[in-house]
mmCIF file of the C-alpha atoms, coordinates in Angstrom:
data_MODEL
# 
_entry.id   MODEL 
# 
loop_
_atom_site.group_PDB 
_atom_site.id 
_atom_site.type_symbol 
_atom_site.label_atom_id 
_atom_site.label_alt_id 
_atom_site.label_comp_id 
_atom_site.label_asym_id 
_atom_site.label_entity_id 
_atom_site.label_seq_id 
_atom_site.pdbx_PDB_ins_code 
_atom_site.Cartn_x 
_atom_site.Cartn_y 
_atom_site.Cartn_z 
_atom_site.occupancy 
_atom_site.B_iso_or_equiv 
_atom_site.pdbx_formal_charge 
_atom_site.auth_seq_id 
_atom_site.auth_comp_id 
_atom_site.auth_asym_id 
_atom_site.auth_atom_id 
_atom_site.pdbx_PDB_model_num 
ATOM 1   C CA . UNK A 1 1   ? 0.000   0.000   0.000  1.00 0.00 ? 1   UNK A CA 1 
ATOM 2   C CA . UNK A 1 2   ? 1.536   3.594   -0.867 1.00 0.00 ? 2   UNK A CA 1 
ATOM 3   C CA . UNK A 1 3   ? 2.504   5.687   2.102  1.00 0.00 ? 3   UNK A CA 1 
ATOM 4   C CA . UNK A 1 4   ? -0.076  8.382   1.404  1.00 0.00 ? 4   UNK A CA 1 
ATOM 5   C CA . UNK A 1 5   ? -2.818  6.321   1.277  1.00 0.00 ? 5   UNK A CA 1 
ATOM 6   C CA . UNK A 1 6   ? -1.919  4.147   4.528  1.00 0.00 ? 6   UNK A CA 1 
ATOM 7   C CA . UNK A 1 7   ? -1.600  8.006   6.218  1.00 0.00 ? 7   UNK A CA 1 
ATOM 8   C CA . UNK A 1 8   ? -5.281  8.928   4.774  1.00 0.00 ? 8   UNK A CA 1 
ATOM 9   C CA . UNK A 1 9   ? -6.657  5.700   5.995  1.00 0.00 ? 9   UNK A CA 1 
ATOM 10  C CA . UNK A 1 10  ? -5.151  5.970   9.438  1.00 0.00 ? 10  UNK A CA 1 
ATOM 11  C CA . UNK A 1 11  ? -6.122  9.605   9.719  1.00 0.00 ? 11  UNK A CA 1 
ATOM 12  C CA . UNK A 1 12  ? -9.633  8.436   8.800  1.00 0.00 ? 12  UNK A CA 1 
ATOM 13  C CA . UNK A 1 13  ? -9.577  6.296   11.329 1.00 0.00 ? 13  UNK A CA 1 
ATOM 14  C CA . UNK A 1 14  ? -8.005  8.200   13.848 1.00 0.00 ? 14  UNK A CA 1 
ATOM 15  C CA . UNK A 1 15  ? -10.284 11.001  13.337 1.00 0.00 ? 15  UNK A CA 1 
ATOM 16  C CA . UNK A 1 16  ? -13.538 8.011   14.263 1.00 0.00 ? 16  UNK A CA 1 
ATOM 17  C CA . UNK A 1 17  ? -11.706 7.006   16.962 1.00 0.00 ? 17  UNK A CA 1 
ATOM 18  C CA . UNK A 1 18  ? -11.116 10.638  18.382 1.00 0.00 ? 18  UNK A CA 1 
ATOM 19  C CA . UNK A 1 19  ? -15.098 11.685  17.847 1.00 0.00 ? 19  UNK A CA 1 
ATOM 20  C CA . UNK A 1 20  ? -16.238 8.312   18.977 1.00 0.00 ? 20  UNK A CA 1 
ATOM 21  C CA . UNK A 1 21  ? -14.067 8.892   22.781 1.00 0.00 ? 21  UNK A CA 1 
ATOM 22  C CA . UNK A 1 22  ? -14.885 12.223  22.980 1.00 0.00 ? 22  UNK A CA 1 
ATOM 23  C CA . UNK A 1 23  ? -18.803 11.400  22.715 1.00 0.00 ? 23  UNK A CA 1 
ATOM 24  C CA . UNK A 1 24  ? -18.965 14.036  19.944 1.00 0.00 ? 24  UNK A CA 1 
ATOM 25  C CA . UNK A 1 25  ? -22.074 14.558  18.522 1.00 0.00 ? 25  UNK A CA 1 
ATOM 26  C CA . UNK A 1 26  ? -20.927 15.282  15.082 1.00 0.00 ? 26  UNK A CA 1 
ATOM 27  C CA . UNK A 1 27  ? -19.868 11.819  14.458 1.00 0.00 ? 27  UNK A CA 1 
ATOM 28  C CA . UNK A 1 28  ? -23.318 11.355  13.063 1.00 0.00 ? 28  UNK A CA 1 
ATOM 29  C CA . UNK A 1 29  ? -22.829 13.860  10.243 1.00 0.00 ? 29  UNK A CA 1 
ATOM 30  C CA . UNK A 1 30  ? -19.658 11.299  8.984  1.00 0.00 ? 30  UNK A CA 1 
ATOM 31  C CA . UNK A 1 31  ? -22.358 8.386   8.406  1.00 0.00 ? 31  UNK A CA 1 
ATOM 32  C CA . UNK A 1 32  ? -23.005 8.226   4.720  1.00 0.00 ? 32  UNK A CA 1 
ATOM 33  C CA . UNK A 1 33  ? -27.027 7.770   3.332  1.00 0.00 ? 33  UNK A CA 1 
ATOM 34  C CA . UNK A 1 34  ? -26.077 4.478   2.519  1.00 0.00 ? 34  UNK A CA 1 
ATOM 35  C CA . UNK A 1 35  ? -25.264 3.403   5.924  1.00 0.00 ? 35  UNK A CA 1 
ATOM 36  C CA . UNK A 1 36  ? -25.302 -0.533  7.440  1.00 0.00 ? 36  UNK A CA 1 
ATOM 37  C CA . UNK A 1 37  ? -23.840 -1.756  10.690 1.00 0.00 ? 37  UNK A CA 1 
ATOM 38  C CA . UNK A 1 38  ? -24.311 -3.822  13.862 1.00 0.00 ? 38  UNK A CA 1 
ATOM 39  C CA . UNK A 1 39  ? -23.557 -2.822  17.866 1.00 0.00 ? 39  UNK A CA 1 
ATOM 40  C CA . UNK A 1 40  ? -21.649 -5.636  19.855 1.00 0.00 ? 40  UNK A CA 1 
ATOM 41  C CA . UNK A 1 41  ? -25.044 -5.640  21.891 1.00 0.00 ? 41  UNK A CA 1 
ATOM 42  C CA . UNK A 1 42  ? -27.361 -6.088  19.158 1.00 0.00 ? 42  UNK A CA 1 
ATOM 43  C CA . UNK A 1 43  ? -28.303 -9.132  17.148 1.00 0.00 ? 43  UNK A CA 1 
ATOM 44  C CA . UNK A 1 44  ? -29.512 -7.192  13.903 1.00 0.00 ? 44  UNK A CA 1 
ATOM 45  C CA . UNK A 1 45  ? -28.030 -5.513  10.743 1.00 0.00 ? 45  UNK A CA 1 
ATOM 46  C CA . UNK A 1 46  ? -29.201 -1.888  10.727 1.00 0.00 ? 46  UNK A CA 1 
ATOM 47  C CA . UNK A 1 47  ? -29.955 -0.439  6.909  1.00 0.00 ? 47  UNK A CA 1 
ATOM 48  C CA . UNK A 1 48  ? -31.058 2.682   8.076  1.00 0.00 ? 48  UNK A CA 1 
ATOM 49  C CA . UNK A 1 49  ? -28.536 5.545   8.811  1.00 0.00 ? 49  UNK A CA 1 
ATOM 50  C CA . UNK A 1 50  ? -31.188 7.622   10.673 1.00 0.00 ? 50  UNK A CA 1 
ATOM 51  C CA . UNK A 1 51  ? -31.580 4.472   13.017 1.00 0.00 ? 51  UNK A CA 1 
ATOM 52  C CA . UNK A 1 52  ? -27.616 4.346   13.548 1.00 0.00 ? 52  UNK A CA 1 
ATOM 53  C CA . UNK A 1 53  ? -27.754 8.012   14.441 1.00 0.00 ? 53  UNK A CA 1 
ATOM 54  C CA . UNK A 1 54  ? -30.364 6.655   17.027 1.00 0.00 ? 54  UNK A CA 1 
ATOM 55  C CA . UNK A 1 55  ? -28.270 3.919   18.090 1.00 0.00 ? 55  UNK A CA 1 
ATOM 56  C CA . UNK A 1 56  ? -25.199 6.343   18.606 1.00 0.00 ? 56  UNK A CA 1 
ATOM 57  C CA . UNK A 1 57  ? -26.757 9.090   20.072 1.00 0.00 ? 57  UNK A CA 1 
ATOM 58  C CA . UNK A 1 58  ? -27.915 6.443   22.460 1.00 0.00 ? 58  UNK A CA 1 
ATOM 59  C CA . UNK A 1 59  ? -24.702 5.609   23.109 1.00 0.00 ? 59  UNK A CA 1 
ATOM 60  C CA . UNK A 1 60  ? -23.220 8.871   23.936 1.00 0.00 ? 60  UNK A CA 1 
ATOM 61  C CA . UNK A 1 61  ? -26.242 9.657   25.979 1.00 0.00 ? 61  UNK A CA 1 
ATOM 62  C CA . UNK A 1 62  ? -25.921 6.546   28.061 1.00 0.00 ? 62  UNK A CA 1 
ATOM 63  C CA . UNK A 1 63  ? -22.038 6.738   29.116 1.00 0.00 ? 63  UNK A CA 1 
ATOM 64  C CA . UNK A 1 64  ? -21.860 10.754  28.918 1.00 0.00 ? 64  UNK A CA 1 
ATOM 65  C CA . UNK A 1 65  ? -17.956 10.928  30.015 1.00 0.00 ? 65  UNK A CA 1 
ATOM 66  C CA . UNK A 1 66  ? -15.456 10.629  27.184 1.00 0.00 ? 66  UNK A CA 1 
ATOM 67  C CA . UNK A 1 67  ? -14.163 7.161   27.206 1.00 0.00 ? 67  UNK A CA 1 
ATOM 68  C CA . UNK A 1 68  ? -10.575 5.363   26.738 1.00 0.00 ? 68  UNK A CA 1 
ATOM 69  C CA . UNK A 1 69  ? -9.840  3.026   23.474 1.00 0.00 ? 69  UNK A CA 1 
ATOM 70  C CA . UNK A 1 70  ? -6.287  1.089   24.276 1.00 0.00 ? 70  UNK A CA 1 
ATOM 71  C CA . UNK A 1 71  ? -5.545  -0.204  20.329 1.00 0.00 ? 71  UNK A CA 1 
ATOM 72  C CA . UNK A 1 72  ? -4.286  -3.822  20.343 1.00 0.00 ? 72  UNK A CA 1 
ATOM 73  C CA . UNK A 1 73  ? -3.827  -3.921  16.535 1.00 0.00 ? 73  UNK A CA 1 
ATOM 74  C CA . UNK A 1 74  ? -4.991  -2.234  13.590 1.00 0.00 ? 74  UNK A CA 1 
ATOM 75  C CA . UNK A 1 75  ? -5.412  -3.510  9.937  1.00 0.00 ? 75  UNK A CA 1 
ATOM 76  C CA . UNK A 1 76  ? -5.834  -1.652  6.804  1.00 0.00 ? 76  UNK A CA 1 
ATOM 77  C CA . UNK A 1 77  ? -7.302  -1.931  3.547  1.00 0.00 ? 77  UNK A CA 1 
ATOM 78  C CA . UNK A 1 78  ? -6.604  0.124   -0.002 1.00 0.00 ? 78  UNK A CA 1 
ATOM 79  C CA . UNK A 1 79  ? -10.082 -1.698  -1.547 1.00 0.00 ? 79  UNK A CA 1 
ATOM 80  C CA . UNK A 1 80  ? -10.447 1.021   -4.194 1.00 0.00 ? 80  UNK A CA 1 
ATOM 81  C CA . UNK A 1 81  ? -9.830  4.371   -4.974 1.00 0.00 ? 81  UNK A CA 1 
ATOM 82  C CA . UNK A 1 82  ? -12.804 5.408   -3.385 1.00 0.00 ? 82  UNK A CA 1 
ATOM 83  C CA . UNK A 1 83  ? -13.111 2.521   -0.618 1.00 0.00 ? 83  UNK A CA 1 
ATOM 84  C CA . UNK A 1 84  ? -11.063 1.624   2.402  1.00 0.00 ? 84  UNK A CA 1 
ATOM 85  C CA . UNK A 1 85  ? -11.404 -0.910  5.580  1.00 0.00 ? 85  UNK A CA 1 
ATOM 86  C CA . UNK A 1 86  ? -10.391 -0.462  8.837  1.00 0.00 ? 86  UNK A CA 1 
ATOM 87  C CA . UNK A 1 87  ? -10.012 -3.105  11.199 1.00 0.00 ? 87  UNK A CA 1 
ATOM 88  C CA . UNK A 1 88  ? -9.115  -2.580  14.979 1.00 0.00 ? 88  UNK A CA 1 
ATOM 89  C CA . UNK A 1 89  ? -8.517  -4.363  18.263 1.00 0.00 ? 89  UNK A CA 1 
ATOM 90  C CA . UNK A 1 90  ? -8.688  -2.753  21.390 1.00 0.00 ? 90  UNK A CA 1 
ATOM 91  C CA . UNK A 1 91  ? -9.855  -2.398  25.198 1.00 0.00 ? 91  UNK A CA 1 
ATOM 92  C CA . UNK A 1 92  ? -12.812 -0.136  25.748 1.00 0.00 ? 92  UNK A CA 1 
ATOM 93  C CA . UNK A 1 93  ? -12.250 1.907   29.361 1.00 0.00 ? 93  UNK A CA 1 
ATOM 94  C CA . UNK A 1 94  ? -15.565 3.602   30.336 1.00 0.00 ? 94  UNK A CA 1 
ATOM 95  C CA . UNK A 1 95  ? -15.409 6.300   32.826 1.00 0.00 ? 95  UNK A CA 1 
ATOM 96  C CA . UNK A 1 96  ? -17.603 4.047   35.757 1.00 0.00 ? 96  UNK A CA 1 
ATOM 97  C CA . UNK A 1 97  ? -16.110 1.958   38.490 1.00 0.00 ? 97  UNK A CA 1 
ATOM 98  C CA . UNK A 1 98  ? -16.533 -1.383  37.024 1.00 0.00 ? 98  UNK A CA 1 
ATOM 99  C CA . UNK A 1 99  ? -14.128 -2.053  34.467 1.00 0.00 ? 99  UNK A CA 1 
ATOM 100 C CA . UNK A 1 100 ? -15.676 -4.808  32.487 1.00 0.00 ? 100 UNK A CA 1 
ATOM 101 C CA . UNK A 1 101 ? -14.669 -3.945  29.275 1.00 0.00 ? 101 UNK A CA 1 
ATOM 102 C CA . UNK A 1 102 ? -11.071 -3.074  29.943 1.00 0.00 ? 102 UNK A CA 1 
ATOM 103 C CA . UNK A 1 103 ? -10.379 -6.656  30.120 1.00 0.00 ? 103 UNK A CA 1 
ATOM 104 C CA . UNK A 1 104 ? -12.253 -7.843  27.207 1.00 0.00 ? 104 UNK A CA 1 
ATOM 105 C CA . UNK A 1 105 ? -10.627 -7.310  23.434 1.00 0.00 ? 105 UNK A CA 1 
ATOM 106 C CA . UNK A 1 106 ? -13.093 -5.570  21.219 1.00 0.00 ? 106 UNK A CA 1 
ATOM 107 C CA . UNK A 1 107 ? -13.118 -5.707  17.228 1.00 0.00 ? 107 UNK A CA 1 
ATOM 108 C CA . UNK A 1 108 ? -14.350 -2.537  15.398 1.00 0.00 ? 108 UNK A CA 1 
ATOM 109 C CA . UNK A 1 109 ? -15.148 -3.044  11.266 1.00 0.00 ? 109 UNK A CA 1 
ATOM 110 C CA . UNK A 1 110 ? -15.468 0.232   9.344  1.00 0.00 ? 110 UNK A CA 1 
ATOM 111 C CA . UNK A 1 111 ? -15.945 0.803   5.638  1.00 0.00 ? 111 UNK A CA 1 
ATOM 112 C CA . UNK A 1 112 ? -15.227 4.592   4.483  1.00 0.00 ? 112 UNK A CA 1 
ATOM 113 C CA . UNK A 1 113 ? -16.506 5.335   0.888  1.00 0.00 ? 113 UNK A CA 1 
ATOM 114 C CA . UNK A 1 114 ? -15.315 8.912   -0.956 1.00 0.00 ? 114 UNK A CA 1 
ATOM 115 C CA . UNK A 1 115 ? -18.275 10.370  -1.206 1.00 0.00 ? 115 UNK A CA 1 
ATOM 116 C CA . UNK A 1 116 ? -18.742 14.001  -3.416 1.00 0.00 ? 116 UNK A CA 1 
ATOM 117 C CA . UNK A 1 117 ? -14.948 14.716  -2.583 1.00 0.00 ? 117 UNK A CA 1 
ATOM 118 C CA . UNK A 1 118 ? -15.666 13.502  1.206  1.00 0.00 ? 118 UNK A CA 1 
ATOM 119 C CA . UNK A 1 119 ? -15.056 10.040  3.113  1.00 0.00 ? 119 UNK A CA 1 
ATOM 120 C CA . UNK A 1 120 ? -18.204 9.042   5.017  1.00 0.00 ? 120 UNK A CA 1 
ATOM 121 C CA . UNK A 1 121 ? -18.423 5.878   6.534  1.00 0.00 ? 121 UNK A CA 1 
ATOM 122 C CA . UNK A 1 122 ? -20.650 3.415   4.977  1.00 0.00 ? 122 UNK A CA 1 
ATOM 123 C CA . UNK A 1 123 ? -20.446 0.464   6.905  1.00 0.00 ? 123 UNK A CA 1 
ATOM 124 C CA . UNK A 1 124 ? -19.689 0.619   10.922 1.00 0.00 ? 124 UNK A CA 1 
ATOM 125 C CA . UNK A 1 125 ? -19.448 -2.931  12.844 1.00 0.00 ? 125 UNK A CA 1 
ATOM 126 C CA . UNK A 1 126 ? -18.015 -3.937  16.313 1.00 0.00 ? 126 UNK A CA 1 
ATOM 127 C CA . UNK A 1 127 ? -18.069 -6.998  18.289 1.00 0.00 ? 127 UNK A CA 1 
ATOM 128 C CA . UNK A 1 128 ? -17.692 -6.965  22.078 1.00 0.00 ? 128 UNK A CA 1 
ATOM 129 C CA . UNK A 1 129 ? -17.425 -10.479 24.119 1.00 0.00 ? 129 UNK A CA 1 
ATOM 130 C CA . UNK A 1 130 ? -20.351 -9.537  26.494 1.00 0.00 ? 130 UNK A CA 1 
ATOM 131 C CA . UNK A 1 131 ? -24.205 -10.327 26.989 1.00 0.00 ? 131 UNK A CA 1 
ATOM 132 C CA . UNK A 1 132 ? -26.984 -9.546  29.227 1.00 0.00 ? 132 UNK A CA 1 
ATOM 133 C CA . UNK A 1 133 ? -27.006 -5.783  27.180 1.00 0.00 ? 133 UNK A CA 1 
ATOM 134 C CA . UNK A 1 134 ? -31.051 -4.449  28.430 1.00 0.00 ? 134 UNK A CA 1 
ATOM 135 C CA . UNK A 1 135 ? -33.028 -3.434  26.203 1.00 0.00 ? 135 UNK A CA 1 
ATOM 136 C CA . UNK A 1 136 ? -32.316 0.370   24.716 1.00 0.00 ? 136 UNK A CA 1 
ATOM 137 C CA . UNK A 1 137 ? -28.779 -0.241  25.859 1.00 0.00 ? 137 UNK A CA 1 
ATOM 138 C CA . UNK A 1 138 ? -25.360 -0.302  24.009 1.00 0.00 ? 138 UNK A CA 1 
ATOM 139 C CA . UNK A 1 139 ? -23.131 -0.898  26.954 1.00 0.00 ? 139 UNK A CA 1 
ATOM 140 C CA . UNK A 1 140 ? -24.633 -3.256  30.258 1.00 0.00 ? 140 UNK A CA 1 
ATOM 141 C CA . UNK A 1 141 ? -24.571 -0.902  32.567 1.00 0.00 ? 141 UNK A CA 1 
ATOM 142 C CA . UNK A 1 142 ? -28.092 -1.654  33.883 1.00 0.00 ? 142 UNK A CA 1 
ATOM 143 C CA . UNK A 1 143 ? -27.031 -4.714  35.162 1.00 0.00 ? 143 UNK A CA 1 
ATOM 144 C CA . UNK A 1 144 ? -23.548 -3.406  35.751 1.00 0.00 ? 144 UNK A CA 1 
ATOM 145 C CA . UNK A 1 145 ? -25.761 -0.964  38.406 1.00 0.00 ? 145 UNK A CA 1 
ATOM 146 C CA . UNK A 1 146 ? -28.185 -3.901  39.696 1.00 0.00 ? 146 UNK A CA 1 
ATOM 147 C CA . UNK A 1 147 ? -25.045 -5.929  40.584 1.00 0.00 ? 147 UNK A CA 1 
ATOM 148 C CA . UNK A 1 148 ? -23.172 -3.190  42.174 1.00 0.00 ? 148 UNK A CA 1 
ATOM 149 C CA . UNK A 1 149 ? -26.512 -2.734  44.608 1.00 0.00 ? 149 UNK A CA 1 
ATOM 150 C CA . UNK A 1 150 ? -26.491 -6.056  45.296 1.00 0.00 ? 150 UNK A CA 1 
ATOM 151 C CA . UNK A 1 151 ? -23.223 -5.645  46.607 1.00 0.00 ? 151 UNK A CA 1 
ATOM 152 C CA . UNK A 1 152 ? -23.475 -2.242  48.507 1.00 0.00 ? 152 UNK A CA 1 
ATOM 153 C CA . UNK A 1 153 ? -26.574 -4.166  49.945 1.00 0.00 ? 153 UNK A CA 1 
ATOM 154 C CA . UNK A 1 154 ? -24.585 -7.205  50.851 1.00 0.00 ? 154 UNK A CA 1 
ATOM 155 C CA . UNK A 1 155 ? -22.009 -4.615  52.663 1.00 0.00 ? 155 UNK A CA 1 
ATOM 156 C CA . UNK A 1 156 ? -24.428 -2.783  54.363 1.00 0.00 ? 156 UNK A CA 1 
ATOM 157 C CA . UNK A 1 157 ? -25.569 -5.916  56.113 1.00 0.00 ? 157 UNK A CA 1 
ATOM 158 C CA . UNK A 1 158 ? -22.046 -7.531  56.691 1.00 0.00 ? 158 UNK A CA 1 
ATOM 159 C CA . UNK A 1 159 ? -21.201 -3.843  58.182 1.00 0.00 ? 159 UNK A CA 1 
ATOM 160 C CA . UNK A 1 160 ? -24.051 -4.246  60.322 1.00 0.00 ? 160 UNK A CA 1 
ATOM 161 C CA . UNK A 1 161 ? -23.407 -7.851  61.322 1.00 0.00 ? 161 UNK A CA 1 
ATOM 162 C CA . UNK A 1 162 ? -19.702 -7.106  62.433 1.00 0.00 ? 162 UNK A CA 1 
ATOM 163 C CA . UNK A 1 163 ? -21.270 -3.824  64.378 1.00 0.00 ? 163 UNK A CA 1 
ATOM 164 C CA . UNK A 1 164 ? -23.342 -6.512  66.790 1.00 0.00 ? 164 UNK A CA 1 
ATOM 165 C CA . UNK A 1 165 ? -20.743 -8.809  67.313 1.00 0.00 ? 165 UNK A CA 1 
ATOM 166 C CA . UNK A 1 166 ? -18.575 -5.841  68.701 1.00 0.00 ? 166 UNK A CA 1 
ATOM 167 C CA . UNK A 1 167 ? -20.895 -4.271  70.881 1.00 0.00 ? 167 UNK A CA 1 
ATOM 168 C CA . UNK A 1 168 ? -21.526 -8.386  72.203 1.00 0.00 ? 168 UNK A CA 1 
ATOM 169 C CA . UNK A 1 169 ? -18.109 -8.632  72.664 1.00 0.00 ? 169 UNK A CA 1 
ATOM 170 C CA . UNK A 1 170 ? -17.316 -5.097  74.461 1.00 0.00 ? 170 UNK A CA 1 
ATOM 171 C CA . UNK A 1 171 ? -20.163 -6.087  76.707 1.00 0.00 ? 171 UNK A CA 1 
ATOM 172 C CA . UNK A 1 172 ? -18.405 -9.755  77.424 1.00 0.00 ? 172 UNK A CA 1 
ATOM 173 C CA . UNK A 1 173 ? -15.097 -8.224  77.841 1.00 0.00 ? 173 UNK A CA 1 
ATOM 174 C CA . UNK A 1 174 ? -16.332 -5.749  80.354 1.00 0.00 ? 174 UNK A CA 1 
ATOM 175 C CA . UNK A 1 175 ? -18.896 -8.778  82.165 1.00 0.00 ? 175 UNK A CA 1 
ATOM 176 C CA . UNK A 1 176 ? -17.833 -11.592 84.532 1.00 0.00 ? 176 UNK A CA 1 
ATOM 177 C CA . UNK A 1 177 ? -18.974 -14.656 82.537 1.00 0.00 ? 177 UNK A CA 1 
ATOM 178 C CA . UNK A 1 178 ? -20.283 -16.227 85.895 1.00 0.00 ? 178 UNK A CA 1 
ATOM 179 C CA . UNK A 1 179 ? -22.203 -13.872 87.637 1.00 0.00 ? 179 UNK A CA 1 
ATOM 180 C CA . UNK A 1 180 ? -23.159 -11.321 84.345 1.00 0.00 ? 180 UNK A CA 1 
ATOM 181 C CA . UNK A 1 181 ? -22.167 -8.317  86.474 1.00 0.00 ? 181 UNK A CA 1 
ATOM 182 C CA . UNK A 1 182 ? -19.356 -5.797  85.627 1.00 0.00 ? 182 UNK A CA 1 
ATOM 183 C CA . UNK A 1 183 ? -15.619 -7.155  86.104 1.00 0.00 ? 183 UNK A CA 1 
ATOM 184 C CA . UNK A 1 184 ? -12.735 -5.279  87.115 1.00 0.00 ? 184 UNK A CA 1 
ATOM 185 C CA . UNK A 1 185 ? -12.070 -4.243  83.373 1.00 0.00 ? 185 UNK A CA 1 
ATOM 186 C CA . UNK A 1 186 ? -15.909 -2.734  83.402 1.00 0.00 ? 186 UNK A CA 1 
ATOM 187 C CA . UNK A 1 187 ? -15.469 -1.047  86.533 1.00 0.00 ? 187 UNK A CA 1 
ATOM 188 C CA . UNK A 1 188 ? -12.539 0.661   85.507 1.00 0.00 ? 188 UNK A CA 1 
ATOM 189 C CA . UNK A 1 189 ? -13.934 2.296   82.700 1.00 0.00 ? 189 UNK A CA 1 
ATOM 190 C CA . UNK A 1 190 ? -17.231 3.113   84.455 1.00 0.00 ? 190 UNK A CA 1 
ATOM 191 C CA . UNK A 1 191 ? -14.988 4.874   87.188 1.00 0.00 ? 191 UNK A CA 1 
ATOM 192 C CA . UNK A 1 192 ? -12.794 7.123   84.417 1.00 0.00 ? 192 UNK A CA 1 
ATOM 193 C CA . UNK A 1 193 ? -16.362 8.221   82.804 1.00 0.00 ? 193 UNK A CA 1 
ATOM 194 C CA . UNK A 1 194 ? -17.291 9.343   86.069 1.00 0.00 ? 194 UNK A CA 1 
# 
């Protein structure tokens, strides 16, 4: 592949890449009419570039902060004059505390066509190794959210658990096991409160 057209592919990509983590809205305009693609939580081909804008505005409006893409490997493609292919492999690091996807390798496809003297992507696909994605989701945060309730919940009630077995054993340390009244130890704190 000739040097200038590996830099206009990269750049291509790059610029994706940099709209895309920054959540910027005007990544929608770089979708051509003819638009198809698939999100790694869906199970369908979308035709329709006014339901991709959809899907991506969904996106950005579900994880708001601008997000982290470590590349793995990237693969380019000189189809045609006026078509090139991207393929990339990378960790996705969302701005919440569970890092899910930082572990997992994700695969993004895209197809830019020249288009009227401008590259517009034509095809967008990516594959990420998760499931459980809700409904009206991209990402699983909503069970990413149920599970970390669950375990604020769980917390709570260990927190609470270890709280009662401390006051029982203040009380013990400060009781004669015998007779249940106040040992030496209890006395001697009763007597520097007073």
């Amino acid at each position: 592949m000739q040097p200038e057209r590996q830099s206009l592919i990269r750049s291509l990509f790059e610029e994706y890449i940099e709209m895309y983590a920054s959540r910027d809205p005007r990544l929608t305009e770089e979708f051509s009419e003819n638009f198809s693609g698939y999100t790694g939580g869906g199970d369908f081909l979308v035709r329709d570039r006014n339901e991709w804008v959809k899907i991506t505005r969904q996106d950005f409006s579900q994880v708001t902060g601008r997000i982290s893409i470590e590349m793995l490997d990237l693969s380019m493609q000189d189809l045609s004059t006026d078509i090139v292919l991207v393929t990339a492999y990378f960790h996705i690091h969302l701005p919440i505390p569970d890092h899910f996807l930082a572990r997992e390798t994700a695969r993004l496809v895209l197809v830019f066509r020249l288009e009227s003297d401008h590259w517009k992507i034509v095809h967008s696909g990516i594959s990420i190794p998760y499931s459980s994605v809700g409904e009206n989701e991209v990402y699983p945060i909503r069970q990413l959210e149920e599970r970390n309730r669950e375990l604020a919940a769980l917390v709570e009630e260990r927190t609470r658990e270890l709280e009662e077995v401390n006051e029982k054993l203040e009380v013990q340390s400060n009781t004669d096991w015998l007779t249940g009244i106040s040992n030496r130890r209890g006395f001697d704190f009763v007597l520097t409160q007073e």
